[in-house]
N, C-alpha and C positions, 0 to 999 in steps of 0.2 A: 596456518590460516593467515590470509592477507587481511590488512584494514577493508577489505570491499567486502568481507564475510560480516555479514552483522547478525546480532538477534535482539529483534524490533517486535517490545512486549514479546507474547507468543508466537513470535513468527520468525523463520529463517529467510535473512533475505542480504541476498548477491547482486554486489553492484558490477554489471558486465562490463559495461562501458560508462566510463564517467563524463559528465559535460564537460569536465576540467581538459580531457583529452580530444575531446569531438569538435568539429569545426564549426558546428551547426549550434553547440552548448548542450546535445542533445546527451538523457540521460537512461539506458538499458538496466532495469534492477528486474532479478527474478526472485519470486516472492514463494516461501513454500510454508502452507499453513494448516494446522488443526480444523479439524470441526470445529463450528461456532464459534469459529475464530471471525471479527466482525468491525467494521471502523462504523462510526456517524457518520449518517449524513450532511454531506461535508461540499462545500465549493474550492476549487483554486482560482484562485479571481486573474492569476496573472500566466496561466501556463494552460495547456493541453493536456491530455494523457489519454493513449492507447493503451488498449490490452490484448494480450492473448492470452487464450488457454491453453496449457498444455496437458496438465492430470487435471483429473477429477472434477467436479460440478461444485460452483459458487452461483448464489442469487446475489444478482446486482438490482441497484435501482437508479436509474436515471430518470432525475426529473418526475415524472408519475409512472413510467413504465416499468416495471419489475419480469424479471425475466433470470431462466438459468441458464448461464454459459457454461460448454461444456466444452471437451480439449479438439482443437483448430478451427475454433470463436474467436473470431476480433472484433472490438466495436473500439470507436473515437467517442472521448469525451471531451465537447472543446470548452477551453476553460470559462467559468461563470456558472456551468452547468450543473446542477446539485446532484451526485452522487454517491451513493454506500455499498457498498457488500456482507453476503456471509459466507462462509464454506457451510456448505451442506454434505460433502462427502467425508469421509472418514480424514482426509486429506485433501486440498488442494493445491496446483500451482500453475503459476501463471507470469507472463512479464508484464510489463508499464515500460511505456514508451513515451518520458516526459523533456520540456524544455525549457522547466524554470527551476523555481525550489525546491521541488519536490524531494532530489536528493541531499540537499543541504536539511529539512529537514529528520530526513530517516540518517544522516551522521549523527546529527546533535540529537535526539531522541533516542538513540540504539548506544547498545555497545559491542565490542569485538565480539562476533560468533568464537567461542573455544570448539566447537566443533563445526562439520558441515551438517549440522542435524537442527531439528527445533530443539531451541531451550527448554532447560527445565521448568516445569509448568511455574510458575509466579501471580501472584494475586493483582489485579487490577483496578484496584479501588479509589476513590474519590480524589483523594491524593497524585497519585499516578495521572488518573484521566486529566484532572485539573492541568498539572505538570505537561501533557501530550496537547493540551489545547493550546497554552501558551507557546509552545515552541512552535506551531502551528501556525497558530495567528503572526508571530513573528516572519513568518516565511509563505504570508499569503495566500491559507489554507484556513479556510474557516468554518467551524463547525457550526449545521445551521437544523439539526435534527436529532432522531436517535436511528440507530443500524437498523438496514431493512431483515422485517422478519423472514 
Protein backbone atom coordinates (compact mmCIF):
# COMPACT_ATOMS: atom_id res chain seq x y z
CA UNK A 1 0.00 0.00 0.00
CA UNK A 2 1.19 3.69 -0.88
CA UNK A 3 0.92 6.66 1.56
CA UNK A 4 -2.09 7.93 -0.89
CA UNK A 5 -4.21 4.63 0.40
CA UNK A 6 -5.83 6.01 3.52
CA UNK A 7 -8.80 5.00 5.78
CA UNK A 8 -10.65 8.09 6.82
CA UNK A 9 -13.00 6.99 9.90
CA UNK A 10 -15.02 4.43 7.96
CA UNK A 11 -14.05 5.21 4.61
CA UNK A 12 -11.45 3.86 2.13
CA UNK A 13 -10.06 6.69 0.27
CA UNK A 14 -7.26 7.00 -2.73
CA UNK A 15 -5.36 10.00 -3.33
CA UNK A 16 -5.09 9.66 -7.33
CA UNK A 17 -3.47 12.76 -8.00
CA UNK A 18 -2.10 14.88 -5.44
CA UNK A 19 -1.92 18.90 -5.51
CA UNK A 20 1.76 18.53 -4.48
CA UNK A 21 2.27 17.08 -8.12
CA UNK A 22 -0.59 18.96 -10.20
CA UNK A 23 0.27 22.20 -11.79
CA UNK A 24 -3.11 23.69 -11.11
CA UNK A 25 -2.54 22.35 -7.04
CA UNK A 26 -5.46 20.54 -8.07
CA UNK A 27 -6.48 17.40 -5.72
CA UNK A 28 -8.09 13.71 -7.44
CA UNK A 29 -9.25 11.38 -4.02
CA UNK A 30 -11.51 8.47 -4.64
CA UNK A 31 -13.55 7.86 -1.76
CA UNK A 32 -15.21 4.29 -1.12
CA UNK A 33 -17.77 4.05 1.53
CA UNK A 34 -20.41 1.99 3.82
CA UNK A 35 -24.00 2.68 4.26
CA UNK A 36 -24.59 5.44 6.42
CA UNK A 37 -21.56 6.40 6.07
CA UNK A 38 -22.30 10.34 6.47
CA UNK A 39 -19.99 13.78 7.03
CA UNK A 40 -22.05 17.29 8.49
CA UNK A 41 -22.94 19.65 6.99
CA UNK A 42 -20.02 21.39 6.22
CA UNK A 43 -18.69 24.61 4.14
CA UNK A 44 -15.03 24.93 2.49
CA UNK A 45 -14.68 28.60 2.64
CA UNK A 46 -11.43 28.60 0.72
CA UNK A 47 -11.68 25.80 -2.26
CA UNK A 48 -14.24 24.22 -4.72
CA UNK A 49 -15.09 20.54 -5.06
CA UNK A 50 -16.49 18.37 -7.72
CA UNK A 51 -17.90 15.10 -7.74
CA UNK A 52 -18.60 12.11 -9.51
CA UNK A 53 -20.20 9.11 -9.09
CA UNK A 54 -19.10 5.96 -10.01
CA UNK A 55 -21.05 2.96 -7.61
CA UNK A 56 -23.84 3.07 -5.94
CA UNK A 57 -26.33 5.95 -4.67
CA UNK A 58 -25.39 8.76 -1.89
CA UNK A 59 -27.90 11.65 -0.87
CA UNK A 60 -26.26 14.96 -1.00
CA UNK A 61 -27.42 18.26 0.15
CA UNK A 62 -26.37 21.45 -1.12
CA UNK A 63 -27.50 24.47 0.27
CA UNK A 64 -31.53 23.48 0.65
CA UNK A 65 -31.60 21.04 -2.32
CA UNK A 66 -31.19 17.42 -1.33
CA UNK A 67 -30.98 14.98 -4.04
CA UNK A 68 -29.48 11.38 -4.90
CA UNK A 69 -26.55 11.00 -7.16
CA UNK A 70 -26.17 7.96 -8.63
CA UNK A 71 -23.04 6.44 -10.83
CA UNK A 72 -22.06 9.12 -14.08
CA UNK A 73 -23.60 12.21 -11.73
CA UNK A 74 -21.36 15.18 -11.41
CA UNK A 75 -22.30 18.20 -9.73
CA UNK A 76 -19.67 21.45 -8.67
CA UNK A 77 -19.79 22.58 -5.29
CA UNK A 78 -17.99 26.09 -5.21
CA UNK A 79 -16.55 26.72 -2.15
CA UNK A 80 -18.72 28.74 0.64
CA UNK A 81 -21.54 26.48 -0.29
CA UNK A 82 -22.95 24.33 2.65
CA UNK A 83 -22.75 20.76 1.76
CA UNK A 84 -23.30 16.98 3.29
CA UNK A 85 -23.71 13.52 2.20
CA UNK A 86 -24.91 9.96 3.15
CA UNK A 87 -24.52 6.68 1.32
CA UNK A 88 -27.73 5.14 1.08
CA UNK A 89 -26.53 2.09 -0.97
CA UNK A 90 -24.99 -0.88 0.61
CA UNK A 91 -21.78 0.81 -0.72
CA UNK A 92 -20.80 3.73 -2.34
CA UNK A 93 -18.02 5.50 -4.41
CA UNK A 94 -17.35 8.33 -5.95
CA UNK A 95 -14.23 10.99 -6.64
CA UNK A 96 -13.77 14.86 -5.43
CA UNK A 97 -12.25 17.05 -7.56
CA UNK A 98 -10.70 19.73 -5.06
CA UNK A 99 -8.18 22.78 -5.05
CA UNK A 100 -7.31 23.61 -1.66
CA UNK A 101 -7.22 21.78 1.72
CA UNK A 102 -9.18 19.38 1.40
CA UNK A 103 -6.35 16.80 0.99
CA UNK A 104 -4.11 18.12 3.64
CA UNK A 105 -6.96 17.60 5.75
CA UNK A 106 -7.89 13.73 4.86
CA UNK A 107 -3.74 13.19 5.48
CA UNK A 108 -3.72 14.54 8.91
CA UNK A 109 -7.13 13.10 9.95
CA UNK A 110 -6.66 9.45 8.26
CA UNK A 111 -4.22 6.95 8.56
CA UNK A 112 -2.36 4.39 6.12
CA UNK A 113 -5.10 2.10 4.55
CA UNK A 114 -3.24 -1.68 5.47
CA UNK A 115 -5.41 -2.74 2.82
CA UNK A 116 -7.42 -1.58 -0.48
CA UNK A 117 -10.70 -2.19 1.45
CA UNK A 118 -12.89 -0.21 4.05
CA UNK A 119 -11.49 -0.50 7.57
CA UNK A 120 -12.51 -2.17 10.29
CA UNK A 121 -15.71 -0.79 11.44
CA UNK A 122 -14.42 1.63 14.53
CA UNK A 123 -16.76 3.77 16.81
CA UNK A 124 -17.20 7.40 16.13
CA UNK A 125 -18.05 9.17 19.04
CA UNK A 126 -17.76 12.56 20.56
CA UNK A 127 -14.14 12.47 20.94
CA UNK A 128 -13.27 11.46 17.50
CA UNK A 129 -16.05 13.97 15.93
CA UNK A 130 -14.57 16.73 18.27
CA UNK A 131 -10.84 15.60 17.07
CA UNK A 132 -12.42 15.66 12.97
CA UNK A 133 -13.65 19.23 13.40
CA UNK A 134 -10.67 20.66 14.64
CA UNK A 135 -8.41 19.38 12.06
CA UNK A 136 -11.20 20.75 9.81
CA UNK A 137 -11.52 24.09 10.98
CA UNK A 138 -7.69 24.14 10.76
CA UNK A 139 -7.82 23.55 7.07
CA UNK A 140 -10.73 25.66 6.23
CA UNK A 141 -13.55 23.36 6.41
CA UNK A 142 -16.22 24.15 8.72
CA UNK A 143 -18.73 22.27 10.06
CA UNK A 144 -21.91 24.34 10.12
CA UNK A 145 -24.86 21.45 10.69
CA UNK A 146 -25.65 17.76 11.22
CA UNK A 147 -25.42 14.99 7.97
CA UNK A 148 -28.28 15.13 5.58
CA UNK A 149 -30.93 12.56 6.40
Amino acid sequence: MSEQDRWFMNAYLRILLSKSVSAAGVSLVEHTMAKDFAVPLHVHNDEDETFYMLEGTARFQVEDKVFDAVPGQSFHVPGGTRHSFRVISDVAKFLTVSNGHFEDMVLEASVPAERAELPPAAPFGPKEQQRLAEICNLNGIEFVGPPVE
